[in-house]
C-alpha positions as CSV (number, residue, x, y, z in Angstrom):
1,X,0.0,0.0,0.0
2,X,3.1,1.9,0.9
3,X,4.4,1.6,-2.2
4,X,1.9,2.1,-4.3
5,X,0.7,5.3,-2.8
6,X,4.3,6.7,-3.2
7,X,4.1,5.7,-6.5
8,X,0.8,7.8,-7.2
9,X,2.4,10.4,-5.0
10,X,5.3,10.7,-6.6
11,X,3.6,10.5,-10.5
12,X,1.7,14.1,-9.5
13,X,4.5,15.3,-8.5
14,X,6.7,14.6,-11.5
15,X,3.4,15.7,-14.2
16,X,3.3,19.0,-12.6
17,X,7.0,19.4,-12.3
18,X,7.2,18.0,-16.1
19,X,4.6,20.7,-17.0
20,X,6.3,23.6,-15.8
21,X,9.4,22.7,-17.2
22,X,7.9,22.2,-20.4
23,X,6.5,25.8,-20.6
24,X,9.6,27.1,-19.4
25,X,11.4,26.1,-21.9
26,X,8.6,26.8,-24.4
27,X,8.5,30.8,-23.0
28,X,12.6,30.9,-22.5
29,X,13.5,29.3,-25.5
30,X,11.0,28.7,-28.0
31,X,10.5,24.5,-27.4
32,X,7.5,23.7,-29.0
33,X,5.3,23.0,-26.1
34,X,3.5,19.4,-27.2
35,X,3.6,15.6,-25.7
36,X,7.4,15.0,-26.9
37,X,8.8,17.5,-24.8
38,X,7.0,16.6,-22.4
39,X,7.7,13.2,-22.2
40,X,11.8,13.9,-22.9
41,X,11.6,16.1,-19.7
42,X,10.0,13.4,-18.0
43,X,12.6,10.7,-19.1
44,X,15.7,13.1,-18.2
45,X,13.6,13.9,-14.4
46,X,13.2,9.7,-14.3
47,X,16.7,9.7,-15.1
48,X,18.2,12.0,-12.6
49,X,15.7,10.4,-9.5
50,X,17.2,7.1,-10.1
51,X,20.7,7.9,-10.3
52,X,19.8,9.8,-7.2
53,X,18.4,7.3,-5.6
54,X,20.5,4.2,-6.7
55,X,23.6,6.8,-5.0
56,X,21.8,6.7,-2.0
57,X,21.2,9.2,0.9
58,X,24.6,10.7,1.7
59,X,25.4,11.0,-2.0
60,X,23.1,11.5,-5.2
61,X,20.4,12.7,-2.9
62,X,22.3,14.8,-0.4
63,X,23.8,16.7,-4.0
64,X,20.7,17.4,-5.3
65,X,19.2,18.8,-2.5
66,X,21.9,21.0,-1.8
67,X,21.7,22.6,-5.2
68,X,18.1,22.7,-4.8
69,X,18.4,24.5,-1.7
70,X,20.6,26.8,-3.2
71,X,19.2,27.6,-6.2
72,X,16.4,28.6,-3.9
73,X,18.1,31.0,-1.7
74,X,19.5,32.8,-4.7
75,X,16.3,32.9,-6.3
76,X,15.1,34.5,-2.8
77,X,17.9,37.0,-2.7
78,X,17.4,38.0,-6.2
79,X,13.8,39.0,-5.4
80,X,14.8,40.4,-2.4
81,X,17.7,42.5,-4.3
82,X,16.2,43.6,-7.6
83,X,12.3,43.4,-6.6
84,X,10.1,45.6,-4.7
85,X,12.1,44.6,-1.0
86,X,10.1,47.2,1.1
87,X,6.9,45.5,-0.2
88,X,8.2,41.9,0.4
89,X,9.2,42.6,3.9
90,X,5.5,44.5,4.3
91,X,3.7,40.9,2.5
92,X,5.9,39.1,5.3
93,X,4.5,40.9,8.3
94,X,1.0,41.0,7.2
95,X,1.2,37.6,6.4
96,X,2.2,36.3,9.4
97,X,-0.1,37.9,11.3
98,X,-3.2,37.2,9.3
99,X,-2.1,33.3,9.7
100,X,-2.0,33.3,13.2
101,X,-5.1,35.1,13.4
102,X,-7.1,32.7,10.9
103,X,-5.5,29.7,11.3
104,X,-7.9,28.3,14.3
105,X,-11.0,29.9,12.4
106,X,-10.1,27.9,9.1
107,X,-9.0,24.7,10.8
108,X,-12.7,24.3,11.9
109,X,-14.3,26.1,9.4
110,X,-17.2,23.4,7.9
111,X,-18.7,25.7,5.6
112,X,-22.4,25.1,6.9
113,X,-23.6,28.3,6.2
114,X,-23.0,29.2,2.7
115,X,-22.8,25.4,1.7
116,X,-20.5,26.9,-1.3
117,X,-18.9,23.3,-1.9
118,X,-15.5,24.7,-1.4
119,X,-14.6,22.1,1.1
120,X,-15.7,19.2,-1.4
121,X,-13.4,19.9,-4.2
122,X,-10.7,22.6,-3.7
123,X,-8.7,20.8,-0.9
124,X,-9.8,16.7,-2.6
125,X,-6.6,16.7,-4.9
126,X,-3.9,18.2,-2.3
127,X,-4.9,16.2,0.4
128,X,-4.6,12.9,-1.4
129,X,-1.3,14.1,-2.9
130,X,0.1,14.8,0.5
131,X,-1.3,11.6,2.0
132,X,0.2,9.5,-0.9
133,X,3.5,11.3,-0.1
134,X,3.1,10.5,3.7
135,X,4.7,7.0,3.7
136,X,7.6,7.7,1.8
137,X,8.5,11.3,4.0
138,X,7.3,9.4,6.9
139,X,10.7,6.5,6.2
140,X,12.7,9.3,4.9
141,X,12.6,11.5,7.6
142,X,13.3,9.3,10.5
143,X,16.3,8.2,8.4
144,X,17.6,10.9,8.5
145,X,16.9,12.2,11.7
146,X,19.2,9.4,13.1
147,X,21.1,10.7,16.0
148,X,19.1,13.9,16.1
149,X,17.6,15.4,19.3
150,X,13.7,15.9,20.2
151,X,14.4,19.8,19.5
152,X,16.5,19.3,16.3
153,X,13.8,17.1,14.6
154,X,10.9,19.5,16.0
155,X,13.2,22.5,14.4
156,X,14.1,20.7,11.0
157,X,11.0,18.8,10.1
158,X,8.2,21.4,11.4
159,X,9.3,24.6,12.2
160,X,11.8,25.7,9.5
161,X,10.0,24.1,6.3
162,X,6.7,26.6,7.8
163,X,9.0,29.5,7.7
164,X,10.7,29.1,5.1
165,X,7.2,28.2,3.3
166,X,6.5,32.2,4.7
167,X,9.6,33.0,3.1
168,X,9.5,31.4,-0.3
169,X,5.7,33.0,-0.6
170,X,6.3,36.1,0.4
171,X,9.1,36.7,-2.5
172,X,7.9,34.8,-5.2
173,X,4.3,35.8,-3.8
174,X,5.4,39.6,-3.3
175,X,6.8,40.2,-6.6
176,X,4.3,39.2,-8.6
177,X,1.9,40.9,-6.6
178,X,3.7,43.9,-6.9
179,X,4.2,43.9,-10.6
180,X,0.3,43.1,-11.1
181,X,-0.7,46.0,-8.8
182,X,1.5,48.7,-9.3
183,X,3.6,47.5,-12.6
184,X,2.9,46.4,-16.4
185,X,0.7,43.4,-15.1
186,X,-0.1,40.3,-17.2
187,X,0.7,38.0,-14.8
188,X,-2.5,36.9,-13.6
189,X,-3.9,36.3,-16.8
190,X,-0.8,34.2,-17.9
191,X,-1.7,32.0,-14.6
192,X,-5.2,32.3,-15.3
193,X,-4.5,30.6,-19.0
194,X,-2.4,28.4,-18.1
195,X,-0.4,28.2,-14.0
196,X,2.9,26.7,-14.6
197,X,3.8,30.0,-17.0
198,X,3.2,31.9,-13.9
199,X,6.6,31.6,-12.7
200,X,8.7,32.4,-16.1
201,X,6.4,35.5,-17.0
202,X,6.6,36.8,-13.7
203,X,11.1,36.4,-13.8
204,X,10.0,38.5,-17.5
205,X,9.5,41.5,-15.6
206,X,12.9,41.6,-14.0
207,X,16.7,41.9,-14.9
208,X,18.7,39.1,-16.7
209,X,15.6,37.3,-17.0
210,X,17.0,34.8,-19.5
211,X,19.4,33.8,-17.2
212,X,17.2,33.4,-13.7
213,X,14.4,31.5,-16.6
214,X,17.2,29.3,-17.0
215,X,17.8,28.8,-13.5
216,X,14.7,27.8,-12.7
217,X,14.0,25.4,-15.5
């Protein structure tokens, strides 16, 4: 059951991830956006998962997280550097404060009253994707938690990912925000027709774009 849950878990993941590299590529450098692409992206991400995975934890893995990680920071810091920082910081704040102030309201929120259906169908597909995950983060993390203190795995596993979450939102989130409201615009409509160009329109909008669409393709 394990297994095959991870398996559907991991099949979402790689569809979206394949779908957003696709239109990246398409919006950076002109790839025709059709089922070959897609399905070469999807044999080079297959690729690279097993060789990470085959090189085990402390190796493959371990590699491409670390890049991961730090294409992210620099993707933060060049928001941070080149995009509206003031407003950022402002998002951040607010943010923050309108989650601690929700958070017990929406935890229990049923919608009885309005009977909207919102419950019924906008949360279905993340939940099961982040149940199907649960059995394979559930082994991973206590793997690598070995040897790690109450505090250190309460810090690492719930903590940071939630602020960082608050981070990675709030820049990414921020800019585009900022460039809908108060600059050219366009963004919303690019999500609106089609999300994973989101990203790669809003990166248009800033310097060396070319180079930061590259980056995150």
């Amino acid at each position: 059951l394990a297994v095959f849950a991870t398996l559907f878990g991991v099949a979402t993941s790689l569809g979206l991830g394949a779908q957003q590299i696709t239109q990246g590529l398409s919006h950076v450098y002109g790839v025709p956006d059709g089922i070959a692409t897609t399905i070469t992206v999807i044999a080079v991400i297959t690729m690279l998962f097993t060789a990470s995975a085959v090189t085990g934890i402390h190796r493959g893995i371990k590699y491409l997280s670390n890049i991961n990680m730090t294409l992210a920071v620099l993707f933060i810091l060049f928001f941070l550097i080149t995009g509206p920082t003031r407003f950022i910081f402002n998002v951040f704040t607010e943010s923050i404060g309108e989650y601690l102030q929700n958070i017990m309201l929406m935890s229990f929120w049923s919608d009885t009253v309005e009977q909207t259906g919102w419950l019924g169908w906008w949360t279905v597909f993340y939940w099961a994707w982040w149940i199907a995950w649960a059995p394979f983060v559930g082994g991973f993390i206590a793997r690598i938690s070995k040897g790690r203190t109450i505090k250190e795995f309460l810090l690492g596993v719930l903590f940071a990912p939630v602020l960082m979450s608050f981070i990675w939102l709030s820049t990414f989130g921020g800019s585009a925000f900022y460039v809908e409201l108060f600059g050219a615009g366009g963004i919303a409509e690019s999500a609106t027709d089609n999300a994973a160009t989101a990203l790669f329109v809003t990166l248009g909008h800033f310097p060396v774009a070319a180079l930061m669409s590259t980056l995150a393709v």
